[in-house]
C-alpha positions as CSV (number, residue, x, y, z in Angstrom):
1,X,0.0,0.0,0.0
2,X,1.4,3.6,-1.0
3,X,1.3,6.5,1.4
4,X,-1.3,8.0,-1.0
5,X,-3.6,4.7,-0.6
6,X,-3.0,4.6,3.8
7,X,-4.1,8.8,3.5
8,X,-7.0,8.3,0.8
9,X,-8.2,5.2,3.4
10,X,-7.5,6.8,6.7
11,X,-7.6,10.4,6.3
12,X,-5.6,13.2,7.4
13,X,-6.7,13.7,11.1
14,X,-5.6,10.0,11.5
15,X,-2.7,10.0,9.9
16,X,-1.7,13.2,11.8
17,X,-2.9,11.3,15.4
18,X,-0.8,8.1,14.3
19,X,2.5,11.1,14.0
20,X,1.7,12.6,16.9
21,X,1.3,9.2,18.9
22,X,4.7,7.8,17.7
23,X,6.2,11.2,18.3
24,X,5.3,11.0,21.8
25,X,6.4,7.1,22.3
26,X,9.4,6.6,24.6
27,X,12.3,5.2,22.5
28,X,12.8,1.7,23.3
29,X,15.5,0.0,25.4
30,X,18.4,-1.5,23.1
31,X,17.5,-4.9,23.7
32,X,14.3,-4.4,22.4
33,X,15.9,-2.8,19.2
34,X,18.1,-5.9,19.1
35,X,15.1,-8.8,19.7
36,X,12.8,-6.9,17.1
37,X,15.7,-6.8,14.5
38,X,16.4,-10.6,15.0
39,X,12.4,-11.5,14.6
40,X,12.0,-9.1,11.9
41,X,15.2,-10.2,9.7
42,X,14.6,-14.0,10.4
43,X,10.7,-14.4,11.1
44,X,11.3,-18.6,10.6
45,X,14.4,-19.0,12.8
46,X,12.1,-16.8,15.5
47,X,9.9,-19.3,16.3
48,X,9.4,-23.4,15.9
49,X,6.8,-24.6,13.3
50,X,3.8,-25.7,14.7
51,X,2.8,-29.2,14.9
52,X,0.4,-30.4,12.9
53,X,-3.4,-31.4,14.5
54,X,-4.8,-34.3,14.0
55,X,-7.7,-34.4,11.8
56,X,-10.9,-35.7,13.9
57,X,-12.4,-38.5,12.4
58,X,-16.0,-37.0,13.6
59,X,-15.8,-33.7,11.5
């Protein structure tokens, strides 16, 4: 989605509010900088595939 969809979608007075919110967000500790850039680069090594469910026989 472009920046001109998100404003055409949400509006100005939002977009503004979402600015203003994230402008007045504390910055985040380092180690939060560091976990979030390890999820984000490597989503798969983040976290184990699930296991498959068995299927119920009943359904």
């Amino acid at each position: 989605m472009t920046g001109a969809e998100r404003r055409a979608l949400l509006g100005d007075k939002v977009i503004d509010h979402i600015h203003a919110c994230v402008a007045a967000a504390p910055t985040p500790p380092p180690e939060v900088i560091d976990d979030l850039r390890r999820v984000l680069t490597r989503p798969a090594q983040a976290c184990a595939p699930a296991e498959p469910k068995p299927v119920d026989e009943a359904a």
